[in-house]
C-alpha positions in Angstrom: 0.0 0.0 0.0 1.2 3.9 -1.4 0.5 6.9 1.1 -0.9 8.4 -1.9 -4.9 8.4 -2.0 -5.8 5.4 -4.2 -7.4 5.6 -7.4 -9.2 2.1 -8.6 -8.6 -0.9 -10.2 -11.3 -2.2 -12.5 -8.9 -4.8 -14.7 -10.1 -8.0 -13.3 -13.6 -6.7 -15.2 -11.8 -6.0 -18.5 -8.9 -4.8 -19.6 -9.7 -1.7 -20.7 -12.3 0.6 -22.9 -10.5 -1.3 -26.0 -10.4 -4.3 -25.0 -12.0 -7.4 -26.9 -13.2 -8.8 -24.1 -15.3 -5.6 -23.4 -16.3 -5.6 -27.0 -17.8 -9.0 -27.2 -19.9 -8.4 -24.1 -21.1 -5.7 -25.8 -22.2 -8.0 -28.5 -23.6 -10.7 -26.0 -25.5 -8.2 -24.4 -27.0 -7.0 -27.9 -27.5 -10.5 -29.0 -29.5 -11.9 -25.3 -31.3 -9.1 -25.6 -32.6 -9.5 -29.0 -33.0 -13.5 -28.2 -35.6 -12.2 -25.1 -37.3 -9.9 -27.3 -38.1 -13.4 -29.8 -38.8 -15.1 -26.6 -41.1 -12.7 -25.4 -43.5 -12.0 -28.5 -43.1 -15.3 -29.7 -44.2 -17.1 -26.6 -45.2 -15.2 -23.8 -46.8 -12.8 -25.1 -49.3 -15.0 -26.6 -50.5 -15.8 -22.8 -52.7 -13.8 -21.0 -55.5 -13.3 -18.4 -56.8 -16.6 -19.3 -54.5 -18.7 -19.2 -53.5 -21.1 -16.7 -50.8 -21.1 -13.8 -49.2 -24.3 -14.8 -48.5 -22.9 -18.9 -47.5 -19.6 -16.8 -45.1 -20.7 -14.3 -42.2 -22.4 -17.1 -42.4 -19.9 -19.4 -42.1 -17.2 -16.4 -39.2 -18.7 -14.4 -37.4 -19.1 -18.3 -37.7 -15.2 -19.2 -36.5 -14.1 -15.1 -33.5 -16.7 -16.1 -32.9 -14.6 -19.3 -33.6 -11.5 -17.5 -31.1 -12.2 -15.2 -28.3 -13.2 -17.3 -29.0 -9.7 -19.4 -29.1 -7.7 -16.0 -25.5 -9.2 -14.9 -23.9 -8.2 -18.1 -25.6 -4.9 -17.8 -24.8 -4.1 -14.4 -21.4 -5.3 -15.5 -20.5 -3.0 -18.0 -22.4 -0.1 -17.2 -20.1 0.2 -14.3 -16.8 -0.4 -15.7 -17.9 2.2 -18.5 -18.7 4.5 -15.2 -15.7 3.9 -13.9 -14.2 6.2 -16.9 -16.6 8.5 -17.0 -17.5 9.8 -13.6 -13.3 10.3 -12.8 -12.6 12.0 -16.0 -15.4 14.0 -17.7 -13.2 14.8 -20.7 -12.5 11.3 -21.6 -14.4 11.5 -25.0 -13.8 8.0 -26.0 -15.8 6.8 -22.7 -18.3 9.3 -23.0 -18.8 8.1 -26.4 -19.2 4.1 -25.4 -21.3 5.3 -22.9 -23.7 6.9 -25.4 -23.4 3.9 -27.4 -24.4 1.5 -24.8 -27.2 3.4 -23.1 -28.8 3.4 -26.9 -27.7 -0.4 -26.9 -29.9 -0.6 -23.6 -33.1 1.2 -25.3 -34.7 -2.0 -26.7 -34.1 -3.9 -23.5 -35.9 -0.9 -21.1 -38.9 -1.2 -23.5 -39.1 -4.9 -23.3 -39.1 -4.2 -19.6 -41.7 -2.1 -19.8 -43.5 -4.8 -21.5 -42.9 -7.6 -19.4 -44.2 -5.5 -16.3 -47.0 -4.5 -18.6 -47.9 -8.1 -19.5 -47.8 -9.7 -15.8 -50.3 -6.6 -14.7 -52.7 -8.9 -17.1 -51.7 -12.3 -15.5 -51.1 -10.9 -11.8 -54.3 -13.2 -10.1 -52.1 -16.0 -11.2 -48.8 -15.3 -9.7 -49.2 -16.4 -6.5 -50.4 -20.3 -7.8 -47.4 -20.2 -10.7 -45.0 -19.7 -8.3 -45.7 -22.8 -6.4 -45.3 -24.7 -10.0 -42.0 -23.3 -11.0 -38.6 -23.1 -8.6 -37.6 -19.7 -10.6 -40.5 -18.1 -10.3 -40.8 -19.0 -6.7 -37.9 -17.6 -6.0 -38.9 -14.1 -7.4 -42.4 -13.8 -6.8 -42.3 -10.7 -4.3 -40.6 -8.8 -7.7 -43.4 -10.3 -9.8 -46.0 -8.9 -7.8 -44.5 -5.4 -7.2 -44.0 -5.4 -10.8 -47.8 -6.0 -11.9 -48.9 -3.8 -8.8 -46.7 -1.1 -10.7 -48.4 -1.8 -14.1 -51.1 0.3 -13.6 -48.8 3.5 -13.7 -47.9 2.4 -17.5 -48.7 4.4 -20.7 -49.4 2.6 -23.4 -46.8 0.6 -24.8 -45.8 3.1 -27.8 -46.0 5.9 -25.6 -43.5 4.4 -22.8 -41.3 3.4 -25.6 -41.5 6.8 -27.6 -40.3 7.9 -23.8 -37.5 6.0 -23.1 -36.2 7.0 -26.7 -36.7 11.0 -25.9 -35.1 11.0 -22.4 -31.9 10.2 -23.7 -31.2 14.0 -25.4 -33.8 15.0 -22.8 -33.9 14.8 -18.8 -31.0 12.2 -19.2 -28.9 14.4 -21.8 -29.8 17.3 -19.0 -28.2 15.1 -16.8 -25.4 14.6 -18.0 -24.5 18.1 -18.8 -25.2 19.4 -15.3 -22.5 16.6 -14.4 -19.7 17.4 -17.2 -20.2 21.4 -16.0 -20.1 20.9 -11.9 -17.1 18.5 -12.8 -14.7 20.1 -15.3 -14.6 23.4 -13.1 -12.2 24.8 -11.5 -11.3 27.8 -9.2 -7.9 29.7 -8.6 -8.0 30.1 -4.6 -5.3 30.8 -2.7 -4.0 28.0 0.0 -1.3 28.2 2.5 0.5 30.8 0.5 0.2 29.2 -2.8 -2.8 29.3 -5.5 -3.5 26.8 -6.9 -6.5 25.5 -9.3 -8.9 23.9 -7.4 -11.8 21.0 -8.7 -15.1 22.0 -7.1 -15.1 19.3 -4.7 -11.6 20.3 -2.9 -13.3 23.7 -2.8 -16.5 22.4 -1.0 -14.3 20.4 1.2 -12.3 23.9 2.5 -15.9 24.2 4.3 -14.1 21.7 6.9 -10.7 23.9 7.1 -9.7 24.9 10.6 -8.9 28.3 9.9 -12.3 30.3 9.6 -10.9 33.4 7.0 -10.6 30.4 4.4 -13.2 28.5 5.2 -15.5 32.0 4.5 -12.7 32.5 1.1 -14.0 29.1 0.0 -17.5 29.4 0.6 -17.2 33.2 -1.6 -15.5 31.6 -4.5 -18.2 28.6 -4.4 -20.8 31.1 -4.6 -18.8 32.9 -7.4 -18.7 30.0 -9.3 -22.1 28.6 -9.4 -22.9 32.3 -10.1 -21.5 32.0 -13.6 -22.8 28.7 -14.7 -26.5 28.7 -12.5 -28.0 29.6 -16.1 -26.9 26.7 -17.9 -28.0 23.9 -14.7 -31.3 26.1 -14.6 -31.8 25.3 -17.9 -31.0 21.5 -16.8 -33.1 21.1 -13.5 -36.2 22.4 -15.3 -35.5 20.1 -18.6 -35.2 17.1 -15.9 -38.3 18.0 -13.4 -40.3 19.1 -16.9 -39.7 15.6 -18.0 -40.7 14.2 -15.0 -43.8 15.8 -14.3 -45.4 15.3 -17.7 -44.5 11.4 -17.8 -45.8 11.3 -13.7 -49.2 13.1 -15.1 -49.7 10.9 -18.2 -49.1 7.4 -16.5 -51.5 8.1 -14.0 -49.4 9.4 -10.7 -51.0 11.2 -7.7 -48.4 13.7 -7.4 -44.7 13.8 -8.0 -44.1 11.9 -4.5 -46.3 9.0 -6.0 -43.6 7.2 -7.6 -40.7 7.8 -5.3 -42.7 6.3 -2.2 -43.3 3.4 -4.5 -40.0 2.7 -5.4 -38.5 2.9 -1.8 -41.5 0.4 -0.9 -43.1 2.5 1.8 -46.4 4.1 1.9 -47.1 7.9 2.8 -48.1 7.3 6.4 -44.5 5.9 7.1 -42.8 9.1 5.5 -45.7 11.2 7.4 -44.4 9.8 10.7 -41.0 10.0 9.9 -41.1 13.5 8.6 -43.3 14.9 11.4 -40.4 13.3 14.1 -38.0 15.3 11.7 -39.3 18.4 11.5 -40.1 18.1 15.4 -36.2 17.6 16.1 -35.3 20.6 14.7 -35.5 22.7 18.2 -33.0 20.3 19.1 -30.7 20.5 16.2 -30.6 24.0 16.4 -29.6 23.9 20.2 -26.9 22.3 18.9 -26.1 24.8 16.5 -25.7 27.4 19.1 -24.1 25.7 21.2 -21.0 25.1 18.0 -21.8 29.0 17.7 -20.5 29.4 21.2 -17.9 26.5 21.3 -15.9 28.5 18.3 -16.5 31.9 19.4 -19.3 33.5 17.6 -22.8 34.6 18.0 -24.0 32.2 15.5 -23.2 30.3 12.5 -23.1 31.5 9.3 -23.0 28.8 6.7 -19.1 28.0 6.3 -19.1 26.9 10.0 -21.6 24.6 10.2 -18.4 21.8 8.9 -15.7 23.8 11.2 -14.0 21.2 13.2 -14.5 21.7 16.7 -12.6 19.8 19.5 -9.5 17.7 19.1 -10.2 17.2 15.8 -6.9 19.1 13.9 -5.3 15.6 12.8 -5.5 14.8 9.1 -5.5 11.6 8.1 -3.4 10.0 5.3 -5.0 7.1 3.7 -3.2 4.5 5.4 -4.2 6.0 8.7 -7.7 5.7 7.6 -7.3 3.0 6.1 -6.1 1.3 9.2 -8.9 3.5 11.5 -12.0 1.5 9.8 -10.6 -1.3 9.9 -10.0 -1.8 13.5 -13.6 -0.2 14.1 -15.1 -2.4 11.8 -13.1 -5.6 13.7 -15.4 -4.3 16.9 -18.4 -4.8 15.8 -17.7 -7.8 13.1 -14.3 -9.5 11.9 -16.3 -10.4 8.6 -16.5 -6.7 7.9 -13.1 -5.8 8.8 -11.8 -8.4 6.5 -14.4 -7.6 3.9 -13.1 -4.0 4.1 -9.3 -5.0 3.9 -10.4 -6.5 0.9 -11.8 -3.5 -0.5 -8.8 -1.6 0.1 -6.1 -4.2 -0.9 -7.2 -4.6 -4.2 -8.1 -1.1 -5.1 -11.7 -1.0 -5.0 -11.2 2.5 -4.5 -10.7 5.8 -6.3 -10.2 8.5 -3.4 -7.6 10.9 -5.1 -9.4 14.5 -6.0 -8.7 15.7 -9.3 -10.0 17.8 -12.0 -12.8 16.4 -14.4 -13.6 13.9 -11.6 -17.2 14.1 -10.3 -17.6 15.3 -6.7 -19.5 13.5 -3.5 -19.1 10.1 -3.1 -20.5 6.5 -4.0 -20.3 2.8 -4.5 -21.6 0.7 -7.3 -21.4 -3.1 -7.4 -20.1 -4.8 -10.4 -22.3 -7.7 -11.1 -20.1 -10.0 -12.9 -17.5 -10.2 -10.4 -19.6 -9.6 -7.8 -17.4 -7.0 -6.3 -17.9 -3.2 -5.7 -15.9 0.0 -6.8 -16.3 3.4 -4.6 -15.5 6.7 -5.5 -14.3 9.3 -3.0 -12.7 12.5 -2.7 -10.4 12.3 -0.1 -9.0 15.5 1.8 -7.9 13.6 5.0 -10.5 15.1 6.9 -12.6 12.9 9.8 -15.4 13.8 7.6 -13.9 11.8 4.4 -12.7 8.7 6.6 -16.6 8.8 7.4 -17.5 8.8 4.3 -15.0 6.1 3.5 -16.7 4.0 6.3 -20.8 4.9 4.7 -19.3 3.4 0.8 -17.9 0.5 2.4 -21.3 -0.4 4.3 -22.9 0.1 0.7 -20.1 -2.8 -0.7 -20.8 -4.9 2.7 -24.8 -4.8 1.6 -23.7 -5.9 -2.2 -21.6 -8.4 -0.8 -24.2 -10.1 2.0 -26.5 -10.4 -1.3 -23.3 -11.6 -3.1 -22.8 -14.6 -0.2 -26.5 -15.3 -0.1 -26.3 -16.0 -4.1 -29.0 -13.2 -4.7 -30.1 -12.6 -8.6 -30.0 -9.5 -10.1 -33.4 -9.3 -10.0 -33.6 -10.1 -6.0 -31.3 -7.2 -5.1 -33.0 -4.4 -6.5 -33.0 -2.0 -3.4 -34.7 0.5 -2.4 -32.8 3.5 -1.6 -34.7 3.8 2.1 -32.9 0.1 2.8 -30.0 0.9 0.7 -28.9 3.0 3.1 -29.1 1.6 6.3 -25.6 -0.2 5.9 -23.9 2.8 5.1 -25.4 4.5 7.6 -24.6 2.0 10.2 -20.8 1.4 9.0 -20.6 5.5 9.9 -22.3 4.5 13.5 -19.5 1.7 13.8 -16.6 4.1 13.1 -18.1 7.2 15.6 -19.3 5.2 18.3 -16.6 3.0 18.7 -13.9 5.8 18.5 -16.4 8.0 21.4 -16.6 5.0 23.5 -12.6 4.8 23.7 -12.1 8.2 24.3 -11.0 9.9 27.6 -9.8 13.4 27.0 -13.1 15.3 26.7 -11.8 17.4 23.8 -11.0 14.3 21.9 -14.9 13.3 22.9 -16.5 16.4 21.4 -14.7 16.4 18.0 -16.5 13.0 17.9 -19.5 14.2 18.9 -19.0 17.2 16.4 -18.5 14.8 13.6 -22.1 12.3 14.6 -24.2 15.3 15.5 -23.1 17.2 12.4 -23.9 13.8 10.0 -27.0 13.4 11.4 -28.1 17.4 11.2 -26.9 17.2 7.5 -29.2 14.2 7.2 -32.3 15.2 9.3 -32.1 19.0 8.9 -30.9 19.8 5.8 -32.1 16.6 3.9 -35.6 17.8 4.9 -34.3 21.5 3.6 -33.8 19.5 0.1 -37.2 17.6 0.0 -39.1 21.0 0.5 -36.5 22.5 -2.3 -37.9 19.4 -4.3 -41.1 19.7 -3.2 -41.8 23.2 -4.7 -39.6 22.8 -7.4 -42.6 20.1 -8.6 -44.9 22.3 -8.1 -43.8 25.3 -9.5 -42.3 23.5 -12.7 -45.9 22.0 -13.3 -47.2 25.3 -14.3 -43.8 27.4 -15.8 -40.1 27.4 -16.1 -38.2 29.0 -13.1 -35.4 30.9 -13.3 -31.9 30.2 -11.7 -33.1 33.3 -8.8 -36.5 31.5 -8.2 -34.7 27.8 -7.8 -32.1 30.3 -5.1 -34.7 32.0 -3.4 -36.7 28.1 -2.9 -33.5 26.9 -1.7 -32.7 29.9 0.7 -36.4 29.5 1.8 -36.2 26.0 2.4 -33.0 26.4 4.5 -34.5 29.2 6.9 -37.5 26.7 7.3 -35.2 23.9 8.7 -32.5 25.4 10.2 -34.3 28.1 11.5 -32.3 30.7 14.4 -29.8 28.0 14.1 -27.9 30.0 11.6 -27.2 33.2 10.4 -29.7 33.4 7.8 -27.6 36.4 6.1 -25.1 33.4 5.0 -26.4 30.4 3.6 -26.1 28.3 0.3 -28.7 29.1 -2.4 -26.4 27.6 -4.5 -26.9 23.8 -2.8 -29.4 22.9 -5.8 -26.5 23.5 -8.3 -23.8 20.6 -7.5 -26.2 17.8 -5.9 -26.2 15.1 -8.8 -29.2 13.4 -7.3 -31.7 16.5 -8.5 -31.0 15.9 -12.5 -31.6 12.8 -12.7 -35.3 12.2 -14.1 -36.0 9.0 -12.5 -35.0 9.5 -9.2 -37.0 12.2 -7.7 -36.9 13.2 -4.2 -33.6 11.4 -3.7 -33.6 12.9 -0.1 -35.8 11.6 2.6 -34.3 7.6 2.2 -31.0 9.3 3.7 -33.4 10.4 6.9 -34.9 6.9 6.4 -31.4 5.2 6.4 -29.6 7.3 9.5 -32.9 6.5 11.7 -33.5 3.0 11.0 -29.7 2.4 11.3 -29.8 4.1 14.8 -32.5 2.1 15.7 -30.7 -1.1 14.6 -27.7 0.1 16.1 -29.2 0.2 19.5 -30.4 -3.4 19.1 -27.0 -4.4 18.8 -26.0 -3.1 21.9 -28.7 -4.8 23.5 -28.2 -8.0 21.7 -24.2 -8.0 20.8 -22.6 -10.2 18.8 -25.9 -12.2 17.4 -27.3 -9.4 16.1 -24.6 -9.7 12.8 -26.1 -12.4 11.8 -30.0 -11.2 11.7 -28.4 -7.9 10.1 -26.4 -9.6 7.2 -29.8 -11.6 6.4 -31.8 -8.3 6.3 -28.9 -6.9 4.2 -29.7 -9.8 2.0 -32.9 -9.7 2.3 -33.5 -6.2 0.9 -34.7 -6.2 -2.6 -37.2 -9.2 -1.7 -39.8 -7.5 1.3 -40.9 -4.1 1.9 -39.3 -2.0 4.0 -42.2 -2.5 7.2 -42.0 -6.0 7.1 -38.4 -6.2 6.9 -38.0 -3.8 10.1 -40.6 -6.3 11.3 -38.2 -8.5 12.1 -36.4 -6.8 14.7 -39.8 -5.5 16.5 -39.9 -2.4 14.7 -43.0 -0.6 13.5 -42.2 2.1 10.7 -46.0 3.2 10.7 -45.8 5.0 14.3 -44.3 8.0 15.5 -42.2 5.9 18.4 -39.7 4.2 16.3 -38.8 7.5 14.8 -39.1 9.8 18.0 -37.2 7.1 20.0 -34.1 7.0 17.3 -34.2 10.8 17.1 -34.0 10.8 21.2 -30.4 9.1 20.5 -29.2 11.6 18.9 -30.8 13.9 21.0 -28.6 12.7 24.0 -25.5 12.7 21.7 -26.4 16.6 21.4 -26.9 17.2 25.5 -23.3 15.3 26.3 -22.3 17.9 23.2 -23.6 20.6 24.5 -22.3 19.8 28.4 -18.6 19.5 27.5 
C-alpha cells in the first residue's frame, strides 16, 4: 500500500475501454437481448389473463432466467464504462461508449416495460405459478411489485417513444449538469500558494480549521455557481419538466407518488417520519448554538456549520484511515473488517481528488465479479474517513447479497434500505472511537463529527425535499429561473435550520452541484438518507442490547432487501415504521448525543 490516495482498479472486469473482451460483451448483451425480445412475442406474449398457472409458471421462471443473465452483463459493464466517466469528464472515447451503450440498452428498457406490462394482465395467477416453478418461486415478491406497478404504465408506444426522448432530454440534461459541476475549477489561494482547485476540494475547505478560508472558500463557491447557474437552470427544469409530464400521463398522484413506490413505503410511514423530523429541529438548532459558542461567535453562518470543533486538527493519510476503519469495523464484526481489507487491498477505490472527476461520493457493485468500486474525494478530513466508512457499508450490503447467491433481479434495493448499511458502517466508526475516548476534547470532535452527519441528514435533507417539493410544483405550471430555484433553496434552508444559523449566509447555491436532482427518474432522492440514518440508529441500539448475534440477523436483512418491503423487513427486529415511536425514539439518541455535546 502507497501513502498516496488510491485511485481504482477495474482490470479484473476487463482490460480496458479497447479491449476485446469488453467488446464481445457488448455483443452478447446485444444478441440476449434481442434473443428475449423473440422469446417474449413469440411465446409469452401469446399468454394472458386466461391462461393457466401451470403454462404460466415455465415460461415465467425461463424469461426471469434470461432477464437475469441480461441484467449481470448490464450491471457489469455499465459500471466499468462508469468507472471512466465519472473520474474523468473529458474522456471522449468513454463518453462516447457510454452513449453507445445506453442506446444499446433502449430496446431492452422497452421490453421491460412490456414484461411489467404483461404480468399486470396475468397478476391473479402469480401467486399459484409460483408454487409450479422453482424460478419463479424464487422471485415472486418482484413479480408482484412489478404487476402492482403496471397500472402507472402508458401505453406501450407511448413508454417506448419515452425511453427513446429521455436520452437527449432529462438524461442528456443530466449529464451536462454533471460534465459542467465536474470540469470546473477555481484559482484560490491556500497556504500561500494558488492553486487550481476542482469544485469538490473547494467544497471540502468548508471543513478547514482556519475560519478566514473556510469563508474564502464558501465566496468563490458562490462565485462560481454564479457563472454557470443559467446553464444547470436550464438542466433542472429540462429534468423535473420531464418528470412531471410522464408522472401526469401514466397516472401518478403527485410527483411523491412514484418515489414512495420505489422505496417500498407508503405515505403514512414518510408522514411519521417527517413529522419526528421536523419536530427535532428545536434540538438540532440547540446544537447549533451551542457550535456557535464553542468556536466563538454569535451564530453560524454557513461555512461553519463543517468547522472542526474539539480535538479534531489531525489529518489523516489514507493509510491511517485506512487502518482507522478497519480496527472499528473488527469491533463490531471480523467479517466486515476483512471484507473491508479487501476492499482496500485490491483497489476497490478511487479516493484521489482531481479535475474532471465528479464530486461527493458513492459505491456501485459490479455484477459479474460480484465485487464493488467506490469513489471518493479524499482530503484527509474525519469527515472523508466517514464517508469512506458509509461506501464501504454500501459494498458490505452488495456483498451479503453476493454470499447469499442473490439474482440480479432479487437485489434491486430501495434507496430507504439501501442506506441503512452505510449509515450503520458511519455508527461503527463514531461510536466505537467515542466510547474509547477519555480526553473530553478528543470526545466532542466525535460528537461534532455524529451530530453534524446526522443534522446534514435530518435537517438539511428535509431542507432538500421541500426545495424538491416546490420545485414540482412550480415546474408543473412554468419554467423557473436560476433566482426563483435560489430564493426556494434559501427559503427551504431558513425553514429547517431556523435561528440556528445566520440566515444572512447560507447556500442558495446547494441545488446546483447535488447530482441526485438531474436525474429524471430519481426524484426526491432525499428523505431515504433520513430513512437510512434513523433505521440504522434504531438497529444500532439493538446491537447493543443484543451484541454479537445481532450480525447475523443484520447480514440476512442486508440480503434480504430487494425481496420485502421495508415494514415488514424492520418487522423483524420489532420495529413498526408506521408509528411516531420508532422514529421519535431513534431521534431521542441523537438527542442525547447533542446534550453530552452541548455539556462538555
Amino acid at each position: 500500500m502507497t501513502t498516496s490516495t488510491p485511485r481504482w482498479d477495474l482490470t479484473n472486469v476487463y482490460p480496458s475501454l479497447e479491449a476485446p473482451e469488453f467488446a464481445a460483451a457488448i455483443a452478447e448483451y446485444k444478441k440476449q437481448v434481442s434473443a428475449f425480445g423473440k422469446f417474449f412475442n413469440s411465446k409469452l406474449s401469446k399468454l394472458g389473463a386466461k391462461s393457466k398457472a401451470k403454462d404460466l409458471a415455465p415460461l415465467i421462471g425461463e424469461a426471469l432466467e434470461r432477464l437475469n443473465k441480461i441484467y449481470t452483463l448490464s450491471g457489469t459493464l455499465f459500471p466499468f464504462i462508469a468507472s471512466y466517466v465519472s473520474t474523468n469528464s473529458r474522456d471522449l472515447t468513454a463518453k462516447k461508449i457510454l452513449s453507445e451503450m445506453e442506446q444499446a440498452s433502449l430496446p431492452m428498457n422497452q421490453l421491460q416495460t412490456q414484461f411489467t406490462a404483461w404480468l399486470g394482465t396475468v397478476a391473479p395467477k402469480l401467486g399459484e405459478a409460483a408454487k409450479l416453478n422453482p424460478s419463479t418461486r424464487a422471485h415472486v415478491f418482484m413479480l408482484k411489485e412489478a404487476a402492482e406497478q403496471s397500472k402507472y404504465l402508458m401505453s406501450e408506444a407511448e413508454e417506448n417513444l419515452a425511453t427513446e426522448l429521455t436520452l437527449s432530454g432529462g438524461n442528456a440534461f443530466g449529464k451536462l449538469q454533471g460534465t459542467v459541476t465536474s470540469q470546473m475549477t477555481v484559482d484560490f489561494e491556500l497556504d500561500g500558494q494558488t492553486q487550481k482547485m476542482p469544485m469538490p476540494a473547494l467544497i471540502n475547505l468548508r471543513s478547514h480549521p482556519d475560519e478566514a478560508t473556510r469563508r474564502r472558500g464558501y465566496d468563490a463557491e458562490n462565485v462560481a455557481w454564479l457563472g454557470v447557474q443559467e446553464t444547470l437552470a436550464a438542466c433542472l427544469n429540462g429534468v423535473k419538466g420531464e418528470a412531471h409530464v410522464l408522472n401526469k400521463k401514466r397516472g401518478r398522484k403527485d410527483a411523491l407518488h412514484a418515489s414512495i413506490d420505489a422505496a417500498r413505503m407508503d405515505r403514512k410511514t414518510l408522514n411519521a417520519m417527517l413529522a419526528a423530523m421536523q419536530d427535532s429541529f428545536p434540538m438540532f438548532r440547540r446544537y447549533y448554538k451551542s457550535k456557535a459558542q464553542k468556536i466563538g461567535k454569535e451564530k453560524l453562518a454557513w461555512w461553519d456549520i463543517f468547522a472542526p470543533v474539539g480535538k479534531a486538527d489531525k489529518a489523516y493519510t489514507f493509510e491511517e484511515a485506512r487502518a482507522f476503519i478497519l480496527e472499528n469495523f473488527g469491533r463490531f464484526s471480523p467479517e466486515l473488517s476483512a471484507f473491508a481489507k479487501r476492499a482496500f487491498d485490491e483497489r476497490w477505490i478511487d479516493a484521489e481528488q482531481r479535475e474532471g472527476k465528479r464530486g461527493g461520493a458513492f459505491c456501485m457493485g459490479v455484477e459479474g465479479v460480484r465485487e464493488s468500486r467506490i469513489l471518493s474525494n479524499f482530503d484527509g478530513s474525519f469527515d472523508q474517513v466517514s464517508t469512506l466508512a458509509h461506501e464501504l457499508g454500501h459494498a458490505f450490503h452488495n456483498e451479503c447479497a453476493y454470499q447469499a447467491n442473490k439474482t440480479p433481479l432479487q437485489q434491486i434495493t430501495p434507496m430507504t434500505l439501501a442506506e441503512t448499511a452505510s449509515t450503520m458502517c458511519e455508527t461503527i466508526v463514531t461510536e466505537a472511537v467515542r466510547a474509547a475516548t477519555k480526553d473530553p476534547q478528543e470526545e466532542l470532535a466525535v460528537l461534532e463529527a455524529q451530530i453534524q452527519g446526522a443534522a446534514q441528514v435530518v435537517v438539511d435533507i428535509y431542507s432538500r425535499y421541500l426545495f424538491e417539493q416546490e420545485v414540482f410544483e412550480r415546474r408543473a405550471q412554468s419554467e423557473l429561473s436560476a433566482e426563483d430555484f435560489n430564493d426556494i433553496m434559501e427559503r427551504a434552508q431558513k425553514a429547517t435550520y431556523g435561528d440556528g444559523l445566520d440566515e444572512r449566509y447560507l447556500q442558495k447555491y446547494m441545488w446546483t452541484w447535488k447530482p441526485h436532482y438531474y436525474s429524471p427518474e430519481l426524484a426526491f432522492y432525499n428523505y431515504p438518507y433520513a430513512f437510512g440514518l434513523l433505521f440504522a440508529t434504531g438497529l444500532y441500539a439493538i446491537y447493543q442490547q443484543r451484541g454479537a448475534d445481532f450480525v447475523e440477523d443484520y447480514k440476512n436483512l442486508l440480503a434480504s432487501t430487494g425481496e420485502e418491503t421495508a415494514a415488514k423487513l424492520a418487522k423483524r427486529f420489532g420495529i413498526d415504521l408506521t408509528q411516531r415511536k420508532f422514529w421519535d425514539d431513534s431521534l431521542a439518541i441523537i438527542g442525547k448525543q447533542i446534550d453530552r455535546y452541548c455539556e462538555l
